[in-house]
C-alpha positions in Angstrom: 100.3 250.2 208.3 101.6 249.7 211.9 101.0 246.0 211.5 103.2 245.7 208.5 105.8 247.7 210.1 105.8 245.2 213.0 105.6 242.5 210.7 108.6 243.6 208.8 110.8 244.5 212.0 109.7 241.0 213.5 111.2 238.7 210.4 114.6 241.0 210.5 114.9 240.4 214.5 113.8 236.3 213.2 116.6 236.5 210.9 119.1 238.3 212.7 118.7 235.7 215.8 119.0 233.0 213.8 122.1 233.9 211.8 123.5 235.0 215.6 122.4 231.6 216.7 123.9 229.6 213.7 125.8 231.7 211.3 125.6 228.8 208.8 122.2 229.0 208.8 122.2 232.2 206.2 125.2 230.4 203.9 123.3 227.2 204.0 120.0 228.8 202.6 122.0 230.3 199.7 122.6 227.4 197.9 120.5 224.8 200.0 117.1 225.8 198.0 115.8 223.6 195.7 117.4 224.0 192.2 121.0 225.6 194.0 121.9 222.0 195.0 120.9 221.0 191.6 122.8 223.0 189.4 125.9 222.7 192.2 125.9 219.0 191.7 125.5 219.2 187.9 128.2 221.3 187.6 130.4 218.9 189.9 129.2 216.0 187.5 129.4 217.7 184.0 131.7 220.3 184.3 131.5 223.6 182.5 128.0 224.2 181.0 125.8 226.6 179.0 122.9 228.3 180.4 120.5 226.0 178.1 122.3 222.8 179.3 121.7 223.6 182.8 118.2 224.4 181.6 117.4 220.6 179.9 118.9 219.3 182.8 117.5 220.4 185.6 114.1 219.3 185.8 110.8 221.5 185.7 113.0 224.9 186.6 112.1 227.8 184.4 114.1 230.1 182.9 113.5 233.2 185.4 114.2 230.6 188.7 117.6 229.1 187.3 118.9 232.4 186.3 118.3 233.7 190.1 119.7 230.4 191.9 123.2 231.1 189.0 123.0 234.9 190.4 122.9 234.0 193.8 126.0 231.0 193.4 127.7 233.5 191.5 127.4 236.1 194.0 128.3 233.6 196.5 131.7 233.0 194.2 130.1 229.3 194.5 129.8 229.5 190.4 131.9 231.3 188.1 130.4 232.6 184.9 132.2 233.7 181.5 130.8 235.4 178.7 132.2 235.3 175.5 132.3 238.7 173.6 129.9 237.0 170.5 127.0 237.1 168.8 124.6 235.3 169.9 126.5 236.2 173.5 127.8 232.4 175.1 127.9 232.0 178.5 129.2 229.2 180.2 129.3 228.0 184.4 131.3 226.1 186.2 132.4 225.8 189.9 134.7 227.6 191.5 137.6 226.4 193.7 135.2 227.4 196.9 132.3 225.2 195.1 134.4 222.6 194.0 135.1 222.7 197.7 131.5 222.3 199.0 130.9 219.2 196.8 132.7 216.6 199.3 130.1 217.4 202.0 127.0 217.7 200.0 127.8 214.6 198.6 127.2 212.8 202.4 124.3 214.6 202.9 122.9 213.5 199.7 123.7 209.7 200.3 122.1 210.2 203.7 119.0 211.5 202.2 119.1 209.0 199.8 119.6 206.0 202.7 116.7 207.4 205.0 114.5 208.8 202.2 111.7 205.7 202.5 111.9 206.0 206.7 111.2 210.0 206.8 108.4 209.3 203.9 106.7 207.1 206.2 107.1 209.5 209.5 105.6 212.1 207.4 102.5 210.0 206.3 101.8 208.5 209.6 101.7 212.6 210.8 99.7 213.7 208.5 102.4 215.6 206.3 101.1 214.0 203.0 102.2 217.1 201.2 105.6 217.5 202.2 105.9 213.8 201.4 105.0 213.9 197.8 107.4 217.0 197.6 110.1 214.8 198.9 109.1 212.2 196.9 109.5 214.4 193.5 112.5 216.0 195.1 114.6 212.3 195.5 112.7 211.3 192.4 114.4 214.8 190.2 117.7 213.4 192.1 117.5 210.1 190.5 116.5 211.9 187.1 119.7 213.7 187.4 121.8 210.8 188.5 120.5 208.5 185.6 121.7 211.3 183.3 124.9 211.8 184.8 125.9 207.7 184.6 123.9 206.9 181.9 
């Protein structure tokens, strides 16, 4: 019990130092996990969207995880969500003004992913990080998905 205690003070001190250290570290994890950039940069692309678009769109995310990533965006007032009073109820997303305003530099650090992808790829396999390189390669490979539906 003591141990768990310890354990649980130990990852608030992590925390707090690190969001002392770089306060953008906290606002970066809110929408820098792996299907909150997704859904931002659909929503950038395709405008306003249902809950089921969002759902064909995004790649192998279930039901439960995009309806936590729109929570936390909407909490975030990075996604704005309006329900129509119907039956069935319709809900639709879009960005806000403060999403619409994140999109400009996300957009860089997607083409900079995108440029260095293959030389990080190779770093990883020559140290061993075979895993993390096929999650990177399914990660720029659900980017291109996206992309090709987007354009095409």
């Amino acid at each position: 019990m003591i141990d768990n205690e310890l354990n649980k003070k130990k990852k608030m001190d992590d925390t707090h130092y690190r969001e002392a250290i770089c306060p953008a570290c906290g606002i970066i994890d809110r929408f820098g996990d792996k299907w909150s950039l997704r859904i931002l940069f659909l929503l950038h692309q395709k405008g306003t969207l249902r809950f089921n678009e969002l759902l064909r769109n995004t790649p192998n995310v279930s039901q439960k995880m995009l309806a936590t990533a729109l929570k936390k965006l909407e909490a975030d007032k990075l996604v704005n969500r309006k329900l129509y009073p119907e039956i069935p109820p319709k809900v639709e997303y879009s960005l806000t003004s403060l999403g619409k305003s994140l999109m400009s530099p996300l957009d860089g650090i997607i083409q900079w992913a995108l440029e260095h992808s293959d030389e990080i790829l190779e770093h990883r396999q020559k140290n061993g990080k075979t895993e993390e390189s096929i999650e990177l390669q399914c990660s720029i490979l659900s980017l291109f998905i996206i992309l090709h539906h987007i354009f095409i």
